[in-house]
C-alpha positions as CSV (number, residue, x, y, z in Angstrom):
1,X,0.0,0.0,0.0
2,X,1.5,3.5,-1.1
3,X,2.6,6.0,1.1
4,X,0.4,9.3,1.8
5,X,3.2,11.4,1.1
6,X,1.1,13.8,-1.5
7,X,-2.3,13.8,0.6
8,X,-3.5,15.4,3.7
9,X,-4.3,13.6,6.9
10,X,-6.3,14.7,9.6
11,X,-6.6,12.0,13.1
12,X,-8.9,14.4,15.7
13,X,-9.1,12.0,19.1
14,X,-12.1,12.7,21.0
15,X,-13.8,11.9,24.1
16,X,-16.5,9.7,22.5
17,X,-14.5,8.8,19.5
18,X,-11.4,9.1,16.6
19,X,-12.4,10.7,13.5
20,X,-9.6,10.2,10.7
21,X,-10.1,12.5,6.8
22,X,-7.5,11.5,4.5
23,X,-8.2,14.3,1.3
24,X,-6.2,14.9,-1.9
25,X,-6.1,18.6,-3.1
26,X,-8.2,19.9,-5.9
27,X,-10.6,22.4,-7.2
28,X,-14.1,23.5,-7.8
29,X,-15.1,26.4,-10.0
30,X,-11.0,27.3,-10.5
31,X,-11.6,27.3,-6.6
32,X,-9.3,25.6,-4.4
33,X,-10.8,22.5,-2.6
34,X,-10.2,19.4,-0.6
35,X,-11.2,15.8,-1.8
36,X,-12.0,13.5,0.7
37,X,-11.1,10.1,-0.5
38,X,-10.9,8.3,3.2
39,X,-12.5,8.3,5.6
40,X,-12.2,6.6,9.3
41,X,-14.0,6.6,12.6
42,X,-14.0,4.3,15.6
43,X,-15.6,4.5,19.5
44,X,-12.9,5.3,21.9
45,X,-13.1,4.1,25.3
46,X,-9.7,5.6,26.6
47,X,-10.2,9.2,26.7
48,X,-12.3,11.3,29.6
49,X,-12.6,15.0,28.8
50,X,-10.1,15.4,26.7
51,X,-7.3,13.3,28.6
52,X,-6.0,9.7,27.9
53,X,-6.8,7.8,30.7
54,X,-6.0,4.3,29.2
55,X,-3.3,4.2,26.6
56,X,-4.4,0.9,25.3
57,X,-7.5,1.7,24.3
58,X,-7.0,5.1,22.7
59,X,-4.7,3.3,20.9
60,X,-6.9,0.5,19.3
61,X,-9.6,3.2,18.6
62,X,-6.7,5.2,16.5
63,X,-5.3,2.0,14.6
64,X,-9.4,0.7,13.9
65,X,-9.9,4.5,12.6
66,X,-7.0,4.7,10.4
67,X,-7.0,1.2,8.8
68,X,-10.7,2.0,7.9
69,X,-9.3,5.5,6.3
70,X,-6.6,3.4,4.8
71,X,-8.7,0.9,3.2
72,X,-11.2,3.4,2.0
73,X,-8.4,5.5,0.9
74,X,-6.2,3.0,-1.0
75,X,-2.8,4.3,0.9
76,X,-0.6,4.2,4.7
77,X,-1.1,6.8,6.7
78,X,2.3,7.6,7.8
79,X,2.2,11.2,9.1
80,X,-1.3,13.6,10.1
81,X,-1.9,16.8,11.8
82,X,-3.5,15.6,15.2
83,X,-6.0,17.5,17.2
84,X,-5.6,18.2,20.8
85,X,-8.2,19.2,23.5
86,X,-8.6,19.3,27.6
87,X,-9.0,21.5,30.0
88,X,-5.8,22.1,31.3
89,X,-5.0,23.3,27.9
90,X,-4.4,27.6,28.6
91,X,-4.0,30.2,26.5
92,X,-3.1,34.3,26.9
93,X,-2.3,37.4,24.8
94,X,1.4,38.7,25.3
95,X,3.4,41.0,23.9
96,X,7.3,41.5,22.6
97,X,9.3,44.1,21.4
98,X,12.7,44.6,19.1
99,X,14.6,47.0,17.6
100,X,15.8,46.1,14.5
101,X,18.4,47.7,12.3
102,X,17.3,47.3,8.7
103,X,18.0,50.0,7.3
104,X,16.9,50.5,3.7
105,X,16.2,47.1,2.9
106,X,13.2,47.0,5.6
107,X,12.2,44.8,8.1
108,X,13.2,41.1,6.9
109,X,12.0,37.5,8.3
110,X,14.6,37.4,11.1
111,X,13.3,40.5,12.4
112,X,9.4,39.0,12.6
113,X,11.2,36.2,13.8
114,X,12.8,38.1,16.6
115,X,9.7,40.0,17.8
116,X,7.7,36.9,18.3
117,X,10.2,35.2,19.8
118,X,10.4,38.0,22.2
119,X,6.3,37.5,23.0
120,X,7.0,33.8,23.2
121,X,9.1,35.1,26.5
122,X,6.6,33.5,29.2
123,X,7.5,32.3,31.9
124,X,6.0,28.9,32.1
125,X,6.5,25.9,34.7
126,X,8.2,23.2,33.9
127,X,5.9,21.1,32.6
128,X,3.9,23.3,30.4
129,X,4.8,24.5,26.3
130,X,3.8,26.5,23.7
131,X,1.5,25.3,21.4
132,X,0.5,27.9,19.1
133,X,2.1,31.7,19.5
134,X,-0.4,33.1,16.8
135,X,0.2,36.7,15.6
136,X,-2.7,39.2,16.2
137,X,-1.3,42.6,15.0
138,X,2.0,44.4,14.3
139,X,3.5,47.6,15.0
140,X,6.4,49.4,13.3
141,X,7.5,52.4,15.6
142,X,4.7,53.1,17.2
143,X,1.9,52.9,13.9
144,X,0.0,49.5,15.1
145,X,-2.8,47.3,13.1
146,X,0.2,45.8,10.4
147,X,-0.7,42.6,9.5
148,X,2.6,42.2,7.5
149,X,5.5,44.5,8.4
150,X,7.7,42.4,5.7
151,X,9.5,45.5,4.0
152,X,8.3,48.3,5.9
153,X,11.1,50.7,7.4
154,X,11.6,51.1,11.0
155,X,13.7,51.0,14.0
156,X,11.3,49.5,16.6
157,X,8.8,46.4,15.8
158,X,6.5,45.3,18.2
159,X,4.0,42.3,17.8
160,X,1.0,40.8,20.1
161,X,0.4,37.1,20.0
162,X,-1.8,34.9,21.2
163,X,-0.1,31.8,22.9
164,X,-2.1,28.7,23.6
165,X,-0.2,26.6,26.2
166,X,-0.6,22.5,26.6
167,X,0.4,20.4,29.5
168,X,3.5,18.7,28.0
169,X,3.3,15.5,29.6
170,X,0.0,14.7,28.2
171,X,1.0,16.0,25.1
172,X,3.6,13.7,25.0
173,X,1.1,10.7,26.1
174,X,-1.0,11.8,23.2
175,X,2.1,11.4,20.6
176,X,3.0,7.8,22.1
177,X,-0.3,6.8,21.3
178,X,0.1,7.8,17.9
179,X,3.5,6.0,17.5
180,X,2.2,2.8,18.6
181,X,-0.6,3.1,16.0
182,X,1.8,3.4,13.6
183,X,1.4,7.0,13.2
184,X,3.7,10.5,13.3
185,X,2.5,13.7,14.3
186,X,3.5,16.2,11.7
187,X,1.8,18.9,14.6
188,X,-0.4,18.7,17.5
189,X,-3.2,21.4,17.0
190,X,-5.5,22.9,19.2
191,X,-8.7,22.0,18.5
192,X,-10.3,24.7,18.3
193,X,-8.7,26.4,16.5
194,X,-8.6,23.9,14.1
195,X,-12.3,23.9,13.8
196,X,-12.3,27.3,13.2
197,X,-10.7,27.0,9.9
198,X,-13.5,24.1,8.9
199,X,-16.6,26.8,9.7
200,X,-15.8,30.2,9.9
201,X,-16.5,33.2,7.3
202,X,-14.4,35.6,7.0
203,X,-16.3,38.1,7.9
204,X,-17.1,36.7,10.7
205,X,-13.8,36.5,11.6
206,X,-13.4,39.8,10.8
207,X,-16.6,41.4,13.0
208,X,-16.2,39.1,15.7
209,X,-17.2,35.9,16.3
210,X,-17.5,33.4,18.7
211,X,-16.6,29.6,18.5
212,X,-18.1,27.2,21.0
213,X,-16.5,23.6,19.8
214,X,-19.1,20.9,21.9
215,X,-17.1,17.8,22.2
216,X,-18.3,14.8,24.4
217,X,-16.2,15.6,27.7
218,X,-15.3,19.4,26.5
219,X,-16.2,22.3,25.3
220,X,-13.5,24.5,23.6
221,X,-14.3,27.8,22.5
222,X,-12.3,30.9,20.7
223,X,-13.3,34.5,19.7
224,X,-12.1,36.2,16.5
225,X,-11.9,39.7,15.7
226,X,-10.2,41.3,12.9
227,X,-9.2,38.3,11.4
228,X,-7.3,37.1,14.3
229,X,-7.9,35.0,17.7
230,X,-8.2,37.0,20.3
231,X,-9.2,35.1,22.8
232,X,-9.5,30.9,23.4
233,X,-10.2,28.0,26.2
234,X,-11.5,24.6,27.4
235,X,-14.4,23.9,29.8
236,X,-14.6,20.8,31.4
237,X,-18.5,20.1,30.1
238,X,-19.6,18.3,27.1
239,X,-22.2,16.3,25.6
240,X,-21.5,13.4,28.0
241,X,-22.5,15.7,31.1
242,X,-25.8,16.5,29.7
243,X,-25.9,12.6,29.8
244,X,-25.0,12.1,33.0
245,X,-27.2,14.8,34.5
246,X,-30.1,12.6,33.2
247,X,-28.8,9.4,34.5
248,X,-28.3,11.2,37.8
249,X,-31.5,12.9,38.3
250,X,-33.7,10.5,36.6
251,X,-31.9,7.6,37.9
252,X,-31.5,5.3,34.9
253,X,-28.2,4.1,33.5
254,X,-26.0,5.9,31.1
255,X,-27.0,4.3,28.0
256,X,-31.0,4.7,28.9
257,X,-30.0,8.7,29.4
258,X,-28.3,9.1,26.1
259,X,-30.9,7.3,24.5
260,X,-33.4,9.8,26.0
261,X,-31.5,12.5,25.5
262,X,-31.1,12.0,21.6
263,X,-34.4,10.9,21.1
264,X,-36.3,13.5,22.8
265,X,-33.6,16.1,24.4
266,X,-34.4,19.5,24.2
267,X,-32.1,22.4,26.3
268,X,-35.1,25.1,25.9
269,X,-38.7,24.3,28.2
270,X,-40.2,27.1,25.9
271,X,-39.6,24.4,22.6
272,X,-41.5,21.5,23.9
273,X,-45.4,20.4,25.1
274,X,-44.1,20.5,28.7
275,X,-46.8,17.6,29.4
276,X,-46.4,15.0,27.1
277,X,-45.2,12.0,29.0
278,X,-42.0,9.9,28.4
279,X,-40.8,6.7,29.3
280,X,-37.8,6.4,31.0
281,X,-35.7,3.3,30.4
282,X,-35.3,1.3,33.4
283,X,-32.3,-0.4,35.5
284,X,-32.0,-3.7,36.5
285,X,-34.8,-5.1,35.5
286,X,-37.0,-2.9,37.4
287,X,-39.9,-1.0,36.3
288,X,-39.8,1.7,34.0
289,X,-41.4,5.2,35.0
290,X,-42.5,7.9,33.0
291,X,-41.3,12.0,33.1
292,X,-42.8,15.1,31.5
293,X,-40.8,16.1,28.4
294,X,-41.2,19.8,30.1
295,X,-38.8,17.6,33.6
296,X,-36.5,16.7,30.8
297,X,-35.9,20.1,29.2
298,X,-35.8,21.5,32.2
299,X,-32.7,19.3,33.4
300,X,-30.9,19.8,30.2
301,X,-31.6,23.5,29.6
302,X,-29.6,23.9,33.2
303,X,-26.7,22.5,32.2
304,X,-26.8,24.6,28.5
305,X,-27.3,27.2,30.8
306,X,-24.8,27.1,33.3
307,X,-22.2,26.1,30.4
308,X,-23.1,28.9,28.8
309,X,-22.9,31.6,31.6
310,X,-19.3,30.3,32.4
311,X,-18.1,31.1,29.1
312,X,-19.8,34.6,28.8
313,X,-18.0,35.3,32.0
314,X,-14.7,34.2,30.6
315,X,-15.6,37.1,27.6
316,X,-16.2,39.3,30.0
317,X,-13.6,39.1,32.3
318,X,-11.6,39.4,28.6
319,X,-13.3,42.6,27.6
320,X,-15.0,40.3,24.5
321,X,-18.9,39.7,26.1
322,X,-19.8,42.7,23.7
323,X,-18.1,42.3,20.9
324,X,-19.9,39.5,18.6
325,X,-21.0,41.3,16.1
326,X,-20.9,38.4,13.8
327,X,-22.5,36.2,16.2
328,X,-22.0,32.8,17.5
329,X,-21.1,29.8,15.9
330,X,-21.6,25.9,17.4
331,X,-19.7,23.2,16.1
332,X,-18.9,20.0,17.5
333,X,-20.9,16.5,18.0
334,X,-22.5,17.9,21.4
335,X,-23.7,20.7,19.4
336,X,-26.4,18.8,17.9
337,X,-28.8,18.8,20.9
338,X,-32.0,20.6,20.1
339,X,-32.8,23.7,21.6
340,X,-28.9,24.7,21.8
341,X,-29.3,27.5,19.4
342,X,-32.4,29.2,20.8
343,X,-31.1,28.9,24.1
344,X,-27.5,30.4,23.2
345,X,-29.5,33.6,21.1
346,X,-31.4,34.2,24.6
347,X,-27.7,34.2,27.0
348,X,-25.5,35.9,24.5
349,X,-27.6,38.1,22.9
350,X,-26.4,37.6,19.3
351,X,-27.1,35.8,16.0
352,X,-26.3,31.8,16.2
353,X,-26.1,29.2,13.5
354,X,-24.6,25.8,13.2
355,X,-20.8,25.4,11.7
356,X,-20.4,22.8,9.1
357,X,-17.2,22.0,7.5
358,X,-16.6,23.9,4.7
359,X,-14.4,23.3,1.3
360,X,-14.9,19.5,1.4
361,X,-15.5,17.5,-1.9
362,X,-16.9,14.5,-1.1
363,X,-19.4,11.8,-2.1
364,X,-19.6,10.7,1.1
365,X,-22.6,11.0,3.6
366,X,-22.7,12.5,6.8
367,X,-19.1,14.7,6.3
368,X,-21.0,17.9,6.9
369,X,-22.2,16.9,10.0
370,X,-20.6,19.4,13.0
371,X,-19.1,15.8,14.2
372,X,-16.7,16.0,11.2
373,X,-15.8,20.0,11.9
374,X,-12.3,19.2,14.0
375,X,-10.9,16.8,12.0
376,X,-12.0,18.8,8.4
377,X,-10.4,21.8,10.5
378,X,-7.0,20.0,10.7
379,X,-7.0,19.2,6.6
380,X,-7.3,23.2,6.2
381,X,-5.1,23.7,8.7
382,X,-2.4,21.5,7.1
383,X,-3.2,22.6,3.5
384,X,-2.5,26.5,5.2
385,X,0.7,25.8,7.3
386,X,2.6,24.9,3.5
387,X,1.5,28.7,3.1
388,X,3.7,29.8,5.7
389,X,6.5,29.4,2.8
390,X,5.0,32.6,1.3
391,X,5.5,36.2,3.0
392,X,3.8,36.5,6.2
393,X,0.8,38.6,4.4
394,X,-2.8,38.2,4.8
395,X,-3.2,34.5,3.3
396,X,-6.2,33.4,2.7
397,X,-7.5,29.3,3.3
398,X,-9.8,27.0,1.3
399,X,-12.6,28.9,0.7
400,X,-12.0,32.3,1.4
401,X,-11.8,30.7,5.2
402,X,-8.8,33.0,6.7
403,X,-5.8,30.8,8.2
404,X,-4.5,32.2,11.4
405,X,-2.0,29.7,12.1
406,X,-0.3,28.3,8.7
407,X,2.0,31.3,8.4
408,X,3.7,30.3,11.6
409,X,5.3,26.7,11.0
410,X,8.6,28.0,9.3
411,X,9.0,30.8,12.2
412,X,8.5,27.8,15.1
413,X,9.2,23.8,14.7
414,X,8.9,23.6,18.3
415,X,5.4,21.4,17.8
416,X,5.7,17.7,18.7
């Protein structure tokens, strides 16, 4: 079997399950476009919120994903841009500073590489790293809002990043399950921002917009404005806690709650004929007992809620909470629950709508599902990191979709 030395290969490892896109690069309409021609997916039983918590497991769920990409595909994977959540993941704007000497010839590469090594310049305990040191905006003595400052003239060059921040052991945990599934990470990639590139409009990007990534166990989440992230994290809720909260309150086992939940779960009371009666699946042989649909929306609308409120509060200790102009966007498996759009309009106060990969040629059903988002994320991603051999200019993705973090992976090779 050949080698996928000429295609793009995405392996996003969730919670709930790994999702592998193997795509070759074409076009549409003289448009640039990815072609999926494999396509993987397999439970996995070894990951809890984003963590690996059994190495064995993660690991079969990788190698059953892949060898069903593979087969599909007609090629070995050998090396893909992996996706990487959890709530210990951190992130934080900084700021560095140089003065260059460039005389007439202008400010060159080692001078942008300077400056944003000087906002990589956290301090950072010993067992944290850089992921991502993402540029937001330039300055060349004192005149700020450059994008590219490539050529200009200028004795002082500042630049503000944005620096997402992993936990390096798990990283590390996370590459050793690839190895032993026979895979290399060419980078580890935060997830959300890696979604971002699948769903996101440019002028969303542009106004400001907000990214709420619903996994199983977490829920990532990033705000754009002018182009650039401004602003990114991990909550410790998910899908699977809606889950739970049923099993919990209604006291039926896990799989009886997630049956409920995807069968009649709705997160807004105001949605649903609060009377109509549902049966609740029994345990252990015992009797089953009925609840009002209006109970069950009520359960799950506080949990949306309270997930919710905790990420507004991040905005607005950020100085973001009133800045969406160009609204909110969900993505993610866990962002198919009914009712979740509604009830985000009523908290945040802005427009909402669903993000579904975008760019994707594919005959295949199901890709432009939200479940799909992360993993079509990381092709774009990949397709916009080989960009980062052009000047560090305004490049534009797949689609008109706006790559924030391919112009960075000849100024850093510090990624796993």
């Amino acid at each position: 079997m050949p080698k996928t030395d000429t295609r793009v290969v995405a392996i996003d490892v969730g919670s709930a399950k790994v999702a592998v896109l193997i795509a070759d690069r074409t076009e549409v309409d003289g448009e640039p476009a990815l072609e999926i021609v494999g396509v993987g997916r397999a439970p996995n039983r070894g990951t809890l919120r984003g963590h690996i918590v059994h190495l064995d497991a993660t690991v079969s769920a990788l190698k059953r994903a892949t060898e069903e990409a593979e087969t599909m595909a007609g090629v070995e994977i050998s090396r893909a841009f992996v996706g990487i959540g959890g709530s210990d993941l951190r992130s934080a704007n900084s700021h560095g500073t140089a003065y260059v000497d460039c005389g007439d010839r202008g400010i060159a590469r080692a001078d942008i590489d300077l400056v944003l090594n000087a906002a990589r310049g956290v301090p950072l305990p010993p067992d944290r790293e850089i992921l991502h040191a993402i540029p937001q905006e330039f300055s060349v003595d004192d005149h700020g809002g450059i994008a590219d400052p490539h050529g200009m003239l200028g004795s002082r060059l500042e630049a503000k990043v944005h620096l997402v921040m992993g936990h390096a052991p798990r990283t590390r945990t996370l590459v050793r399950c690839l190895n032993r599934a026979g895979v290399e990470a060419r980078e580890i990639v935060f997830e959300p921002l890696a979604t971002a590139e699948a769903v996101l409009l440019a002028d969303e990007r542009e106004l400001g917009v907000l990214l709420l990534d619903i996994g199983s166990g977490t829920c990532g989440f990033a705000f754009f404005q002018h182009a650039e992230v401004q602003y990114s994290g991990v909550l410790p809720f998910g899908a699977s806690h809606f889950t739970a909260d049923l099993a919990s309150v209604l006291r039926t086992s896990f799989a009886g709650a997630e049956t409920l939940k995807l069968r009649d779960g709705c997160c807004l009371v105001g949605l649903v004929d609060g009377d109509e009666g549902l049966v609740v699946p029994s345990v252990g042989g015992g009797s089953s007992k009925t609840i009002a649909r209006g109970d069950l929306a009520e359960i799950l609308q506080a949990r949306a809620e309270e997930m919710f409120h905790l990420i507004q509060g991040e905005l607005e200790k950020a100085g973001w909470a009133d800045q969406l102009r160009g609204g909110l966007v969900l993505s993610g498996g866990g962002s198919k629950l009914v009712g979740l759009p509604e009830l985000a309009q009523q908290v945040f106060s802005c427009d909402v709508r669903y993000g579904v990969p975008l760019g994707l040629v594919s005959e295949i059903e199901g890709l432009t599902d939200p479940t799909w988002a992360t993993a079509a994320g990381l092709l774009r991603y990949a397709v916009a990191s080989e960009e980062a051999r052009l000047p560090i200019a305004r490049r534009r993705s797949l689609g008109g979709v706006r790559s924030v973090m391919g112009n960075l992976r000849q100024m850093f090779s510090d990624l796993v």
